[in-house]
NUKE-113735 format. One line per 8 residues: their letters; for each residue z, y negated, x of N, C-alpha, C. Coordinates in steps of 0.02 Angstrom, whole numbers. Each point is the difference from the previous one (the first is absolute). Example, Ala and Ser with C-alpha at 12.3 -4.5 7.8 and 13.67 -1.06 7.14 Angstrom:
AS	390/284/660/0/-59/-45/0/-60/45 | -36/-53/-18/3/-59/42/37/-55/-39
# end
This chain:
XXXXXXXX	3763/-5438/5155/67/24/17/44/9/-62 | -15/-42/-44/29/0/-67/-10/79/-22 | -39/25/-14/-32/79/14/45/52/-2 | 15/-19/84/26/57/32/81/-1/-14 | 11/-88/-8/84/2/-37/24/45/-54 | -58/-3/-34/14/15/-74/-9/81/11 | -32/25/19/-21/74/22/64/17/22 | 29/-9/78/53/35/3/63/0/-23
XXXXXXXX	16/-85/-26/61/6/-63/6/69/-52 | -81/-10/-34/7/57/-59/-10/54/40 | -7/11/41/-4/79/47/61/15/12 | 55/-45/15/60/-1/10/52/21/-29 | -15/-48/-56/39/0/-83/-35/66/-15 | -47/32/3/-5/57/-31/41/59/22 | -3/5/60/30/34/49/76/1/-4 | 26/-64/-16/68/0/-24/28/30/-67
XXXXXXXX	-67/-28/-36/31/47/-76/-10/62/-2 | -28/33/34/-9/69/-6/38/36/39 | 64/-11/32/49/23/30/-36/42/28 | -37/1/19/-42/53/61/21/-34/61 | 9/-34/10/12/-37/73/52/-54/5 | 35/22/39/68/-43/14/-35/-81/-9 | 53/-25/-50/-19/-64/15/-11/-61/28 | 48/37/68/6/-62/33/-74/13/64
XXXXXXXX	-8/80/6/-50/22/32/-71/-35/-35 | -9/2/-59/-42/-50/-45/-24/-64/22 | 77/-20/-8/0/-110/18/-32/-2/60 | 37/23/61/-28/-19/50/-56/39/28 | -33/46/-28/-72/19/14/-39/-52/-16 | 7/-4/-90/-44/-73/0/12/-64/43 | 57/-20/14/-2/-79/58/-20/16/58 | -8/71/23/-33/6/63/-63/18/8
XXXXXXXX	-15/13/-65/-86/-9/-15/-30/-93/-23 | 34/-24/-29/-23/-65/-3/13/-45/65 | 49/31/41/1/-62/72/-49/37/39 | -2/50/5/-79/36/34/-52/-35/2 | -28/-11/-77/-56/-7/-5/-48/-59/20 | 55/-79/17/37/-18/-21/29/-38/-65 | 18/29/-43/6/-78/-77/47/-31/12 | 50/21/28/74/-37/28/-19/-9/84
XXXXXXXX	52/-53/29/10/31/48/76/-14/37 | 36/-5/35/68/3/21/23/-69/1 | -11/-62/0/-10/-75/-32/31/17/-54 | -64/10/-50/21/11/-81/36/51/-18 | 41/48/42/38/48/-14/65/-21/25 | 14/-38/31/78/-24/53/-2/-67/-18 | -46/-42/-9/47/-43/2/-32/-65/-59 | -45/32/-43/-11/-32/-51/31/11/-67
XXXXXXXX	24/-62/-32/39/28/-52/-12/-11/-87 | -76/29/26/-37/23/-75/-31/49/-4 | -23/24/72/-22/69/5/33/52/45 | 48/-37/35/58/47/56/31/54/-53 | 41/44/60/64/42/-31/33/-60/-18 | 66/18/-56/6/-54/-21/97/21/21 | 14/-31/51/44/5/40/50/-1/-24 | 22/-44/-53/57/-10/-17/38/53/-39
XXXXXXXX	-42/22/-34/1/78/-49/10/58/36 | -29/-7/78/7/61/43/65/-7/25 | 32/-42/5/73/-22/19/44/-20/-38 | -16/-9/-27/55/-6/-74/22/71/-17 | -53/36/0/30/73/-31/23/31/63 | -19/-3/48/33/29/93/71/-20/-8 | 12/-66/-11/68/-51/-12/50/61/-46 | -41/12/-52/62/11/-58/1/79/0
XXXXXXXX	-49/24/41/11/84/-20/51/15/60 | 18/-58/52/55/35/58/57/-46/-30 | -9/-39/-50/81/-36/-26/25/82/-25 | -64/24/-66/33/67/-33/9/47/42 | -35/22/48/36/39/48/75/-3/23 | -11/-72/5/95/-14/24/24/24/-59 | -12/-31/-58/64/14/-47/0/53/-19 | -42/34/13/7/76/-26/40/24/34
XXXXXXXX	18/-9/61/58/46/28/59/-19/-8 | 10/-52/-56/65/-20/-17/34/57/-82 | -50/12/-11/23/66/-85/-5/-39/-53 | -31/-70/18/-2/-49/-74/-46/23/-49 | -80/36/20/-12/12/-40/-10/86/-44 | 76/33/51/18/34/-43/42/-16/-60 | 43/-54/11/49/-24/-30/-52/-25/-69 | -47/-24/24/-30/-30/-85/-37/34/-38
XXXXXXXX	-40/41/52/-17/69/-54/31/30/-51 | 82/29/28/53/8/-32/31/-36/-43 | -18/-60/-3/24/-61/-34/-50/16/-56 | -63/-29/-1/-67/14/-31/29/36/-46 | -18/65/9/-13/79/-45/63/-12/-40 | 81/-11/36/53/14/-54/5/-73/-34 | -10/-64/0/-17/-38/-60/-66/28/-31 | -36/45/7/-47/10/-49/8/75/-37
XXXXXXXX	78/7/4/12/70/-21/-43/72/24 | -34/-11/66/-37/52/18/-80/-6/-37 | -18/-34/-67/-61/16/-32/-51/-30/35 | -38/36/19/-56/-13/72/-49/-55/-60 | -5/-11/-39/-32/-66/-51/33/-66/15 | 60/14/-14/42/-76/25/13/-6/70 | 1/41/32/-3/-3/66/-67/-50/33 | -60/40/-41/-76/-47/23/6/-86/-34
XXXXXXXX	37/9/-59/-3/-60/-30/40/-54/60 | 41/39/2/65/-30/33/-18/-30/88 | -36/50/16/-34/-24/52/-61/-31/13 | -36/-25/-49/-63/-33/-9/35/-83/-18 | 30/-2/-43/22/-74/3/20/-18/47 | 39/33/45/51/-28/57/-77/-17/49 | -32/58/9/-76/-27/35/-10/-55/-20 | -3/-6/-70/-42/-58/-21/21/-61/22
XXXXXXXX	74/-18/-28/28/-42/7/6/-35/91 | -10/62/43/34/-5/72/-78/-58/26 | -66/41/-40/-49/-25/50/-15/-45/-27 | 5/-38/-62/6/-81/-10/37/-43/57 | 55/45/15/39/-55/64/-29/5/87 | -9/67/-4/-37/20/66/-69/14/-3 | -45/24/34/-51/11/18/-12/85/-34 | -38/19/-25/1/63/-16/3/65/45
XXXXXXXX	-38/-35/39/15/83/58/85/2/17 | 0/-63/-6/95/14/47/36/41/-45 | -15/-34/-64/35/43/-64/-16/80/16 | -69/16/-4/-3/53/9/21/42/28 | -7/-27/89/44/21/54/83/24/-22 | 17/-43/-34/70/12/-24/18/43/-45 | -29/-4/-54/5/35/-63/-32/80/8 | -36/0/39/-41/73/-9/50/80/48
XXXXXXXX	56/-31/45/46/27/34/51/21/-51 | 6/-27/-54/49/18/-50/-8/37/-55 | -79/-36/-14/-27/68/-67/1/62/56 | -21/3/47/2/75/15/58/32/16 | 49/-14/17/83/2/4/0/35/-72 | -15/-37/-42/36/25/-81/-46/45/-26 | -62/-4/11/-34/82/-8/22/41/25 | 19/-13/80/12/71/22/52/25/-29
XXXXXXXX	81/-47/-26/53/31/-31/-26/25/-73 | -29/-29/-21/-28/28/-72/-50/63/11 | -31/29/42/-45/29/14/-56/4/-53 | -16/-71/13/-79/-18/-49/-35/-26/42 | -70/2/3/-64/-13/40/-10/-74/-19 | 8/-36/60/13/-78/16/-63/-40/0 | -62/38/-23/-50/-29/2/-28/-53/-67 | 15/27/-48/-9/-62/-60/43/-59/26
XXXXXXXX	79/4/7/25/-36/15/-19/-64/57 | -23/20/38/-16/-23/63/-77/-50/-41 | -39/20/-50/-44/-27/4/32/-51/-55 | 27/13/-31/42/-24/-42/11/-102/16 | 27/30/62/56/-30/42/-51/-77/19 | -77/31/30/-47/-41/27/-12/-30/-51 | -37/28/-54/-44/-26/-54/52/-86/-21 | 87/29/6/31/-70/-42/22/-48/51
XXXXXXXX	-24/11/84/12/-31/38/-65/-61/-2 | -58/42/-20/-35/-62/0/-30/-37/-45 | 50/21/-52/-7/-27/-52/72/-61/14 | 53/23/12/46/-32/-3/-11/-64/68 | -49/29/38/-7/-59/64/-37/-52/-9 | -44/-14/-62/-57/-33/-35/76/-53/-54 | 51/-14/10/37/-39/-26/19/-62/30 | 15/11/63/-2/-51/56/-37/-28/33
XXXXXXXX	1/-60/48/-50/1/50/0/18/55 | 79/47/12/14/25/66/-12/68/-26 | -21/28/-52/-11/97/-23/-50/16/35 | -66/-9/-15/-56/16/44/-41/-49/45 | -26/26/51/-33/-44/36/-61/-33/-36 | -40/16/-67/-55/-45/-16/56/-79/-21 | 57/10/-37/17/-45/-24/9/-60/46 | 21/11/54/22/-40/74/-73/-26/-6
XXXXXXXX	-52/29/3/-62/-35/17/-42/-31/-53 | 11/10/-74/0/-46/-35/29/-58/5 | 81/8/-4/33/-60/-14/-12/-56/80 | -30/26/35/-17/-41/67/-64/-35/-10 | -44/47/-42/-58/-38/-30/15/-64/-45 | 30/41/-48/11/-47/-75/69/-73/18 | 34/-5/48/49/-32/6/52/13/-67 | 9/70/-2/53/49/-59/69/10/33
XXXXXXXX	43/-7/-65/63/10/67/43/61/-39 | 44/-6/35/43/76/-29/22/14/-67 | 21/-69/-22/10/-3/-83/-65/2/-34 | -64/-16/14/-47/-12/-22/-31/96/-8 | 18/36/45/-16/52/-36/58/50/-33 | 73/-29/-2/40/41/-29/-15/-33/-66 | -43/-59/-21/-4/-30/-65/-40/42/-24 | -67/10/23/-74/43/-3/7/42/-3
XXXXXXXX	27/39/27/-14/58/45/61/47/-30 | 68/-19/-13/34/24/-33/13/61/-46 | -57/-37/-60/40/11/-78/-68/63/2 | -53/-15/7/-46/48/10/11/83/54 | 59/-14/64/15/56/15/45/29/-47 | 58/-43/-31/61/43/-22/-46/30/-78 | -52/-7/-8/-36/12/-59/-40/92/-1 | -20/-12/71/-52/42/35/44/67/26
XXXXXXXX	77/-21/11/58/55/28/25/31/-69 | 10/-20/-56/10/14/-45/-34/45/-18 | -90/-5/-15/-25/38/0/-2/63/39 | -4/-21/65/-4/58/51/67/61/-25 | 62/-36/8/50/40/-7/-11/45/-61 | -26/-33/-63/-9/44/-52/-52/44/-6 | -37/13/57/-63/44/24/25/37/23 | 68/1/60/21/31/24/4/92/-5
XXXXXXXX	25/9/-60/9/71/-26/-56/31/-15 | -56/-48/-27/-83/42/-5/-38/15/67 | 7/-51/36/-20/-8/70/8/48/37 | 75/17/-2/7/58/52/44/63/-25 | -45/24/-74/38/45/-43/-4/70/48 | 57/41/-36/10/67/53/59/-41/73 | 2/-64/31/11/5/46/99/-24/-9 | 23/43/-54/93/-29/-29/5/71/10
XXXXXXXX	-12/41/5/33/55/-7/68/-2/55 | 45/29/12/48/13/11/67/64/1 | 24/12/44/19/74/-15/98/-41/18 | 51/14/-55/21/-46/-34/66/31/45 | 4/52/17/39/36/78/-7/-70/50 | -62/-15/22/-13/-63/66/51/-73/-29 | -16/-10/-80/22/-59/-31/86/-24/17 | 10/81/-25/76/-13/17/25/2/72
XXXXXXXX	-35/28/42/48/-8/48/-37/-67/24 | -47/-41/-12/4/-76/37/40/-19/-42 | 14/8/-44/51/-62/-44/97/36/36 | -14/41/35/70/16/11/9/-22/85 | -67/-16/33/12/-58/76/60/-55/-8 | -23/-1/63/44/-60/14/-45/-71/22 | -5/-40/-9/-89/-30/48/53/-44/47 | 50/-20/-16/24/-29/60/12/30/62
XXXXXXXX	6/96/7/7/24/63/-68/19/36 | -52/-29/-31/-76/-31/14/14/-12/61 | 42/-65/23/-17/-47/50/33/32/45 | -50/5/56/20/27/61/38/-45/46 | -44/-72/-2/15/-63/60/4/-57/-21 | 84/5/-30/-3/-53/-25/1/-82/37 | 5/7/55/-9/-53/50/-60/-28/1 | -49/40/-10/-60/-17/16/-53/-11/-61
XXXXXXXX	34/24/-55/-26/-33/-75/23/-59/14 | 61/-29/13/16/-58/-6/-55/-64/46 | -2/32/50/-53/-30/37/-75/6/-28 | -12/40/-22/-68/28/-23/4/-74/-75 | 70/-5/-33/-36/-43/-59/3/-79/17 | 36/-10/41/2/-59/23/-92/-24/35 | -25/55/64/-56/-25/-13/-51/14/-52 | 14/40/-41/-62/-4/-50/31/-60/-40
XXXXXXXX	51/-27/-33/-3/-51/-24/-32/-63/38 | 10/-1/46/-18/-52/57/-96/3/-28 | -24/54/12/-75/28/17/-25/-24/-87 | 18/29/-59/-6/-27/-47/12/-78/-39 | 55/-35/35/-2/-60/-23/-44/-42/48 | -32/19/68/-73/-25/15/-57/6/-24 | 22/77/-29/-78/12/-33/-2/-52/-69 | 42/-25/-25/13/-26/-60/-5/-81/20
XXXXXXXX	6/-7/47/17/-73/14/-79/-18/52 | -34/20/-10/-77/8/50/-17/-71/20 | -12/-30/-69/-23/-67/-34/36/-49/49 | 60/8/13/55/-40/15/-26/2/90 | 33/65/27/5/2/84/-53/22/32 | -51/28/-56/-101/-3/44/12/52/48 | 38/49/-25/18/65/60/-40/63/-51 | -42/14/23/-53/56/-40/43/35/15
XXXXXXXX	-6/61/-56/63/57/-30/-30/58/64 | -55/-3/49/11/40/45/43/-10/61 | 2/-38/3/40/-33/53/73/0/-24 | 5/-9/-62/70/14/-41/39/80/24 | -66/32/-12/12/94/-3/-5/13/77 | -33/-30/39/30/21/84/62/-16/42 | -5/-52/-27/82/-36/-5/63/48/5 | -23/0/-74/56/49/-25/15/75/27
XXXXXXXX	-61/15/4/-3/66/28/33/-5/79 | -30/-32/52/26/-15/60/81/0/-14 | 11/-49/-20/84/-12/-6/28/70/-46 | -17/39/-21/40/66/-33/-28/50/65 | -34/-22/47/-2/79/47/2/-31/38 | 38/-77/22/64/-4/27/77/9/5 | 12/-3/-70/83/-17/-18/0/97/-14 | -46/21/-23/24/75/-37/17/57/59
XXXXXXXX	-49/-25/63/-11/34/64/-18/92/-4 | -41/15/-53/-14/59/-25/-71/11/65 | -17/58/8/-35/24/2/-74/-14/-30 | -56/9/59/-60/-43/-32/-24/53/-46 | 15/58/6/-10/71/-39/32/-26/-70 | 47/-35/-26/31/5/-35/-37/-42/-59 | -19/-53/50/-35/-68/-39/-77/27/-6 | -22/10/46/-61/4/-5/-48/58/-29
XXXXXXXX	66/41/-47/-34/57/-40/-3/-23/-65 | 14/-60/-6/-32/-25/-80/-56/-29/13 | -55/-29/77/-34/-29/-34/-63/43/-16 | -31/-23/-47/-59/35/-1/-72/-13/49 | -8/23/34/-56/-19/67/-85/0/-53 | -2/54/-33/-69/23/-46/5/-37/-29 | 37/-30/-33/-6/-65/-55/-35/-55/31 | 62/-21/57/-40/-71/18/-52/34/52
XXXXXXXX	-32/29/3/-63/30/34/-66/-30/-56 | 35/45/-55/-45/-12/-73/-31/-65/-21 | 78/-44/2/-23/-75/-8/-56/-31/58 | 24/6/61/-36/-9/41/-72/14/-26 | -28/56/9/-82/2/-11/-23/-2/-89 | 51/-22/-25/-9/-21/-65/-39/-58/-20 | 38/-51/59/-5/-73/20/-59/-22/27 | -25/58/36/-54/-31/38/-67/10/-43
XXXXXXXX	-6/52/-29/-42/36/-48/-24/-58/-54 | 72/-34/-17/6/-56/-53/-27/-46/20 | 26/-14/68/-33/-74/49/-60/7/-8 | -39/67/4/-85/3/31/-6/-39/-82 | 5/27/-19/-5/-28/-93/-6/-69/-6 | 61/-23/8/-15/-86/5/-29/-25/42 | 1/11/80/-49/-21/30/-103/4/-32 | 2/62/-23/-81/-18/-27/-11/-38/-57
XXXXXXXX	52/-24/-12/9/-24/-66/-9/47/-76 | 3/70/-5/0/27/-19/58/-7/-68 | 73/-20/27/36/-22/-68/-5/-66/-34 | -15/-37/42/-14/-67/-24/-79/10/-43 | -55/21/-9/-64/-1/-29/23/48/-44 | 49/40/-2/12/18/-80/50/-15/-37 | 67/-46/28/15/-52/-46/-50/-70/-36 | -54/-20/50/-12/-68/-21/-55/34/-53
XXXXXXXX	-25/59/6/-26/23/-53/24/18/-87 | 69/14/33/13/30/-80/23/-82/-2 | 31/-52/21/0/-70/-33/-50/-46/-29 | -68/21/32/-49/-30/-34/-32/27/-52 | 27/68/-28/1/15/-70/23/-38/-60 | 53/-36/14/59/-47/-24/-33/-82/-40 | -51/1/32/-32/-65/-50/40/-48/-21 | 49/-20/51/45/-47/-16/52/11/-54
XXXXXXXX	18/29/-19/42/20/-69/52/28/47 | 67/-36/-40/63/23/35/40/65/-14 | -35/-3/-50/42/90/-42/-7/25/26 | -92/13/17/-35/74/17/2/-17/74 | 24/-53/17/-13/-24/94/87/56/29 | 54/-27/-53/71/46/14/-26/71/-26 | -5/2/-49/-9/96/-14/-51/22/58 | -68/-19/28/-14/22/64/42/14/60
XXXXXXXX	7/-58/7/51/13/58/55/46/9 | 35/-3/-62/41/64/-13/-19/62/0 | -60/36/-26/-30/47/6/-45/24/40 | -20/-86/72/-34/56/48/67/-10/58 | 48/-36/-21/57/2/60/36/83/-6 | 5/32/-49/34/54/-34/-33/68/60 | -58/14/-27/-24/36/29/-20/6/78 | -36/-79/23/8/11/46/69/-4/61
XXXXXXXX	36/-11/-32/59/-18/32/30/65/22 | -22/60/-45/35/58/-1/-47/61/53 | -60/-38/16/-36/50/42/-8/-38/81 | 6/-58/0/17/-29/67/59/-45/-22 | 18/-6/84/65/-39/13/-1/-84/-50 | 62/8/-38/-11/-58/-47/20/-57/74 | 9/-16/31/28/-46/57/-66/-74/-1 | -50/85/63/-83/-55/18/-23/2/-91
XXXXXXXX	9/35/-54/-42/-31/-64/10/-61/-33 | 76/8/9/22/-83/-10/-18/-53/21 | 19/10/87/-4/-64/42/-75/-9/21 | -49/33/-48/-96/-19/-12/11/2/-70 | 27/-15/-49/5/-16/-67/32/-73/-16 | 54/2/26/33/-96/7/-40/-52/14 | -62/-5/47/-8/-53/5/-59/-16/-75 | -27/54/-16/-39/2/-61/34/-2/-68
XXXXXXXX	39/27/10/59/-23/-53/30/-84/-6 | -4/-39/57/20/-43/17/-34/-63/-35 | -76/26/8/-56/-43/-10/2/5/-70 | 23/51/-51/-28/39/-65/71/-56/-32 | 68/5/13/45/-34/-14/-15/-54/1 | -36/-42/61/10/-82/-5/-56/-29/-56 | -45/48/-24/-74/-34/-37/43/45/-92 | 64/32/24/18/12/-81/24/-55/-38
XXXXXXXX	1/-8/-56/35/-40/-59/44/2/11 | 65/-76/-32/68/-10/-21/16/62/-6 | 49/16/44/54/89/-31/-30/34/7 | -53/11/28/-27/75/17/-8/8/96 | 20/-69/38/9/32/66/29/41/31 | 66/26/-34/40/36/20/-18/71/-20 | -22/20/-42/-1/66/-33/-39/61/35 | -75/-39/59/-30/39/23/41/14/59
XXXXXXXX	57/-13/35/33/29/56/42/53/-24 | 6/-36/-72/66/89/-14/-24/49/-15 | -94/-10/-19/-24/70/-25/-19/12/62 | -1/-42/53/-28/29/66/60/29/44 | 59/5/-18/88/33/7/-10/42/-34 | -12/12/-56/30/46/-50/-55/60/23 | -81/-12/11/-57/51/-4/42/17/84 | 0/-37/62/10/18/44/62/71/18
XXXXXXXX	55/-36/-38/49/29/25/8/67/-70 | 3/-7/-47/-13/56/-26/-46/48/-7 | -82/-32/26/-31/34/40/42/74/45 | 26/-26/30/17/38/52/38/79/-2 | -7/4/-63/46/63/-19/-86/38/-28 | -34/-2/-5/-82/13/-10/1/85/35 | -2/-8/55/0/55/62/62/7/59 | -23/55/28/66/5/20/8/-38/86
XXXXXXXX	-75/-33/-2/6/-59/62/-29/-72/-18 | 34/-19/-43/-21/-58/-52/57/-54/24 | 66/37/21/42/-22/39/48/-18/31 | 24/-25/55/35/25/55/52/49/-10 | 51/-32/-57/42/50/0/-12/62/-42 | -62/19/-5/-36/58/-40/9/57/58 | -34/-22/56/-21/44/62/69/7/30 | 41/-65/9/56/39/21/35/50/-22
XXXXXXXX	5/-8/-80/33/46/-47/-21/72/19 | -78/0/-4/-27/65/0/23/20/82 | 14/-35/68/9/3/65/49/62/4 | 59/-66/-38/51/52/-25/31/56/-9 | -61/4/-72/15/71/-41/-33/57/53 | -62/-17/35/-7/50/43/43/29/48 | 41/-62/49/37/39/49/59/50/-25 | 0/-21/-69/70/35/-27/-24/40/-21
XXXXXXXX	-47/32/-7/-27/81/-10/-35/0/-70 | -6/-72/-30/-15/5/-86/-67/-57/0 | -47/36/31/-80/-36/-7/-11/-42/-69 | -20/-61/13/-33/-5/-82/-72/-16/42 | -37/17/-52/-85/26/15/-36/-89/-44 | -63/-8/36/-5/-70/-12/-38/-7/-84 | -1/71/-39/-20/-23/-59/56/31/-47 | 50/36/29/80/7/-45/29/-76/-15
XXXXXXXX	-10/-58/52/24/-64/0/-56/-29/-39 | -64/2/5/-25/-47/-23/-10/19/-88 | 3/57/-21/-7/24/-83/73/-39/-31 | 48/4/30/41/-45/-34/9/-70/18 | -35/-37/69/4/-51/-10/-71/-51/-17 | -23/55/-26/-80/-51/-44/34/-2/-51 | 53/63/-34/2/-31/-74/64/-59/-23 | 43/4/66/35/-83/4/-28/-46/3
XXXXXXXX	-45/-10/59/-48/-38/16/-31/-26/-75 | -32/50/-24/-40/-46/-78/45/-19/-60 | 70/63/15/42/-68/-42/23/-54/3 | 28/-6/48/15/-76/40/-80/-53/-21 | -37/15/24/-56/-33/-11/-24/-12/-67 | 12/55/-58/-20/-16/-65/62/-54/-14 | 52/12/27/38/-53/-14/8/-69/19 | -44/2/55/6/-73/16/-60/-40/-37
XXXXXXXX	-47/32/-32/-33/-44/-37/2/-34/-34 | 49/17/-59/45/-40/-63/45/-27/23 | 9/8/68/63/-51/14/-28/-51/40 | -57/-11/32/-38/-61/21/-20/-24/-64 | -56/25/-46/-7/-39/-39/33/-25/-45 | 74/38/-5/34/-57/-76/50/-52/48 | 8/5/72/50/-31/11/-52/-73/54 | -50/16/4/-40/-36/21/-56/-36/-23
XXXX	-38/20/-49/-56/1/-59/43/-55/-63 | 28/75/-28/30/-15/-63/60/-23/-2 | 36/0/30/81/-42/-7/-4/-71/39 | -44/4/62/-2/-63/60/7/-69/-54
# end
């Protein structure tokens, strides 16, 4: 059965990269060829939670794409588009700069898709006033979300399932985890202009008249921004406070959502044209495809393989791990690679030397979650991004995303090597 897992994943994944076939038509061909046959079966698809859909992710983003629905009909994020472009004097360069940190910075505090969810309504607002093609931007936008979500332990979901392994707590990876992102954004930002050269142009007629708006006559409802920030503050200082009230951030995002298409009393037309249905379709048979995977043990027999390369040596035991978490993280869901990597990681930590227990969880953070900018379903908030850019009429194709995010991907990664070993090795 192991076999046939592996067969229709890469039949799948092929099928996806070759934009020949819708991708979500892709995902779930393959999960309905592996529960067929059977390698899965509806047990391990509903309600197991190592090889199930992985529920919380399917609702979490349901949660937050009808919060943005609400607030979109308030003009806020016309108002910041407008905001955006005229602090950046119109130059579509500082504009990406300008909007890649704010990504960055947002999905250290939140979850990256939410960021996304949020942020990706506004770059396209300020393209369209600029009339420049929103697609670098947009990838832009992902690439520093998950870079910037690899800072916290509330940014991405591998980190949650490390630090549940490792008994790591929130300071413990803003200590770690930190100095190595604001290192890795630096870089990125100064890639920026090679990365996505040709894409500043500008016709300097558009420049001036956004800088001659108004962004405050943006807001249409203002009643209902007011309501709209009260519960997203509410929805974000749970997501932030997880540790504390044990209320998973999906349950946070239905919440919230329920109570704004109560108080707003809009139209289900109104709310329910932000969410994306193909997306979480996507995830869906993404999940199960992945499940058949771990169920044959298929990811687990090629982690414990590349660790028993490792011959006990802690250097080459972290630089492994870092470099098969990287890659594979970026071609399946980093989520199930993790949570079948921790407990082996677990074992690899407790038999390490004085000062070296800690080091193999951050290269197993750092390969995971920067992994994830690899391809353009490496993760979550990759696929949403791209969800996105499709309904808004501006496709990104799954190897336009992945040519620029392999070559983040290996900088981030050439960079985390010298920074495990002098701050772990050589400085410890």
């Amino acid at each position: 059965m192991a076999a046939v897992a592996v067969t229709v994943f890469v039949a799948a994944y092929i099928a996806i990269a070759s934009d020949r076939i819708n991708k979500t038509t892709a995902a779930l061909a393959g999960a309905g060829v592996v529960v067929l046959l059977p390698v899965i079966d509806s047990r391990d698809i509903f309600f197991s939670h190592e090889t199930g859909i992985d529920w919380d992710v399917i609702f979490l983003l349901f949660g937050m794409m009808i919060i943005v629905g609400v607030l979109r009909q308030t003009g806020v994020f016309e108002y910041s588009a407008i905001w955006a472009a005229k602090r950046a004097g119109g130059s579509p360069l500082r504009v990406m700069i300008l909007l890649v940190l704010i990504t960055a910075f947002a999905s250290a505090l939140l979850d990256n898709v939410t960021t996304v969810l949020l942020i990706a309504p506004v770059t396209l607002l300020v393209c369209d006033r600029l009339a420049i093609n929103p697609v670098p931007f947009l990838i832009a936008e992902v690439l520093a979300s998950n870079i910037g979500g690899a800072a916290t332990l509330v940014g991405d979901p591998p980190n949650i399932i490390i630090a549940s392994r490792a008994g790591l707590t929130f300071n413990d990876f803003l200590v770690h985890m930190l100095p190595i992102v604001v290192i890795v954004m630096i870089a990125v930002v100064a890639l920026l202009p090679v990365l996505f050269r040709g894409a500043f142009g500008v016709d300097p007629a558009r420049v001036a008249d956004v800088m001659a708006l108004e962004e405050r006559e943006a807001i249409r409802d203002r009643s209902l921004l007011i309501k709209c920030g009260v519960v997203l503050a509410l929805v974000f200082s749970a997501f932030m406070a997880h540790s504390l009230v044990h209320i998973e951030p999906s349950i946070v995002a239905l919440l919230g959502a329920g109570v704004l298409v109560v108080i707003s009393r809009l139209r289900q037309s109104d709310y329910l044209s932000s969410v994306e249905w193909e997306t979480l379709l996507f995830f869906a048979g993404l999940f199960v495809m992945v499940g058949a995977l771990v169920k044959t043990g298929v990811v687990e027999s090629l982690a414990r393989s590349a660790i028993e390369l490792t011959g006990g040596d802690m250097l080459f035991t972290t630089m492994l791990i870092l470099g098969v978490s990287a890659p594979v993280s970026g071609i399946i869901d980093n989520i199930p690679y993790v949570a079948t990597m921790t407990p082996i990681v677990g074992e690899l930590a407790a038999a390490g030397g004085d000062g070296h227990q800690g080091v193999l969880w951050w290269a197993l953070a750092l390969g995971a979650d920067f992994g994830g900018n690899l391809t353009a379903v490496g993760a979550s908030a990759n696929v949403v991004m791209l969800g996105i850019a499709r309904r808004a009429g501006n496709p990104i194709s799954f190897w336009e995303f992945t040519r620029k995010g392999a070559i983040v991907t290996v900088v981030a990664v050439a960079l985390c090597v010298p920074y495990l070993w002098l701050r772990y090795f050589v400085l410890a």
